[in-house]
C-alpha positions, 0 to 999 in steps of 0.5 A, spaced: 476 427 565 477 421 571 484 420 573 485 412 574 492 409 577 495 406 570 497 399 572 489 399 572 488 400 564 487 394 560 492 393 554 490 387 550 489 386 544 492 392 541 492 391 533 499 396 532 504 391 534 510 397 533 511 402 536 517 405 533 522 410 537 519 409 544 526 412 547 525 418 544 517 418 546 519 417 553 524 423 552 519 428 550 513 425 555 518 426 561 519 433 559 514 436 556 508 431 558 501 429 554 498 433 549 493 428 549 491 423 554 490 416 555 484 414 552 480 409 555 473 405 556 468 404 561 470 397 563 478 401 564 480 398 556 486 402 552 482 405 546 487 410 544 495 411 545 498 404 545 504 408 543 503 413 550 503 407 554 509 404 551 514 410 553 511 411 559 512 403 561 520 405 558 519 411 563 517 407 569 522 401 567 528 407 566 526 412 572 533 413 575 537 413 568 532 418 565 532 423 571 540 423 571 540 424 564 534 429 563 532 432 570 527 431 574 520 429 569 515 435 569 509 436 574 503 431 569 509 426 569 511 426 576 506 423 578 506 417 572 513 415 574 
């Protein structure tokens, strides 16, 4: 497994357009972190975790909101967000 920085990643085109509750994805991502990573191809586009990435841009976009009210993120997340 690579680690590539995540504004890298390509996501267009994603057939799933809902993502349900990406509040409470965000929340569980910032303190428990992944049980399975982003999937991507070769060419650096999204095959698996539209859902992942949509909490993550939330964890990005509610940083300072999300650490207040739920601490400091865990160690995988940290370096995310």
């Amino acid at each position: 497994m690579i680690t590539i920085p995540f504004t890298s990643i390509i996501r267009e085109d994603r057939v799933r357009r809902d993502y349900g509750d990406i509040e409470e994805l965000a929340e569980s991502l910032w303190t428990k972190g992944f049980i399975h990573p982003l999937c991507i191809d070769f060419n650096n586009n999204l095959i698996a975790g539209g859902r992942r990435s949509a909490a993550i841009d939330h964890m990005i976009a509610h940083k300072a909101t999300m650490q207040k009210e739920l601490g400091d993120p865990c160690d995988c997340m940290a370096e995310l967000v």
